[in-house]
C-alpha positions in Angstrom: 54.2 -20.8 46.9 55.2 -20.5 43.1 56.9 -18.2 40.9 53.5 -17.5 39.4 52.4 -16.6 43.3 55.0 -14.2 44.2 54.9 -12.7 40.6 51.0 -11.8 41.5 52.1 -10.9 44.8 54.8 -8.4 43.8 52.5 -6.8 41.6 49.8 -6.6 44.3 52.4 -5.0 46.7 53.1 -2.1 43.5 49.5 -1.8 42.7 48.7 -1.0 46.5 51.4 1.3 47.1 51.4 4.8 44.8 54.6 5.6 45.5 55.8 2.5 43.2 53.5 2.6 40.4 53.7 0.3 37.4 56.6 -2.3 37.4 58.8 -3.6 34.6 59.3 -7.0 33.8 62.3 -8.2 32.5 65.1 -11.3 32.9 68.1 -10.5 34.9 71.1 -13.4 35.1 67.7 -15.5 33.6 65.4 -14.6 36.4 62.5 -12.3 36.7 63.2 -9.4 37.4 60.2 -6.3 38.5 61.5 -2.6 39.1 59.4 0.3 39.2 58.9 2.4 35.6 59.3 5.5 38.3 63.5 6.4 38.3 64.4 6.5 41.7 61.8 4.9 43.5 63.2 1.3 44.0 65.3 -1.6 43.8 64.8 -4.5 41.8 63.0 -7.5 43.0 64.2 -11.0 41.3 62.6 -14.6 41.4 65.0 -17.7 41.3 63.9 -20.7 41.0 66.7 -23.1 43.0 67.4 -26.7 42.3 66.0 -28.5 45.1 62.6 -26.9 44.5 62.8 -23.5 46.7 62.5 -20.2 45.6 64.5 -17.3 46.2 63.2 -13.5 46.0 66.4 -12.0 45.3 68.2 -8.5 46.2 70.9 -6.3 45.1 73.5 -7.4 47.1 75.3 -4.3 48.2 72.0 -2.9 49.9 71.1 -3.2 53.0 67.8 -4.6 52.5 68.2 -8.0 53.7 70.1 -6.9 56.9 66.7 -4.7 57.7 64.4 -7.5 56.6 66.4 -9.8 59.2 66.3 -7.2 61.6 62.3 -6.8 61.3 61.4 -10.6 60.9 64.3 -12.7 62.8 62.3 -15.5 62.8 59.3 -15.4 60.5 61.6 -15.8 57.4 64.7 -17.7 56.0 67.5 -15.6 54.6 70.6 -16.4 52.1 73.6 -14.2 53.2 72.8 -10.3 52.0 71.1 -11.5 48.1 67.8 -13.1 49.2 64.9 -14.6 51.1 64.3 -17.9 50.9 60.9 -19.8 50.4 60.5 -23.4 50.9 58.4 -26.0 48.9 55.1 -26.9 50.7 56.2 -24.3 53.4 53.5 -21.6 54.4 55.8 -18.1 54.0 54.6 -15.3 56.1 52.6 -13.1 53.5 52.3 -10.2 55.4 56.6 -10.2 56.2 56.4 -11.3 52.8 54.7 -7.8 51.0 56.2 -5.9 53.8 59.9 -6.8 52.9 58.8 -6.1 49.1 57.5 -2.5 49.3 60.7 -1.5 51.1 62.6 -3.1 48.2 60.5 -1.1 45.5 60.7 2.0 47.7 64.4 1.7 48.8 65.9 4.6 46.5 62.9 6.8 47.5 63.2 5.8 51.3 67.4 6.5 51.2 67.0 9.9 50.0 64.2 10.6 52.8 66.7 9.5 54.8 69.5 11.7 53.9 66.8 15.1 53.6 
């Protein structure tokens, strides 16, 4: 998977879910960085290229998002600590984990405060 794959598929994940809406783009720390326009709906999504020619889709840290992701996919995908999900070179990712771990990112604000109601 590249950058330019994951970029498509976060935008996919947005357009197919109303609740998100239009994203903006934007560089975080030098990464790409998607949120929804919407105030409230989301959390920022981030691509990072690494080093040794992996990708990370990164997460605010002091969420809980990739404690539930772990919880929902043990085993289907590779986490770093509490930032980010890891994608290998030449690797096959999980797709559907894949857009399933993204819509709760863009819909985390929005699914907190259903939460708390």
């Amino acid at each position: 998977m590249t950058p330019d794959d994951l970029k498509s598929l976060i935008h996919r994940v947005a357009a197919a879910t109303p609740e998100i809406g239009p994203l903006e783009e934007s560089l975080k720390w030098g990464e790409q960085s998607f949120t929804p326009i919407k105030r409230n709906v989301g959390s920022s999504v981030r691509i990072s290229e690494r080093m040794d020619g992996s990708l990370a889709l990164m997460f605010i840290c002091h969420t809980n998002l990739v404690d539930e992701f772990r919880d929902l996919y043990p085993d289907t995908l590779t986490y770093e600590g509490n930032r980010a999900i890891i994608l290998q070179p030449g690797v096959d990712a999980d797709r559907v984990a894949l857009e399933h771990c993204i819509a709760l990112a863009l819909t985390y604000k929005l699914r907190k405060r259903q939460k708390l109601a």
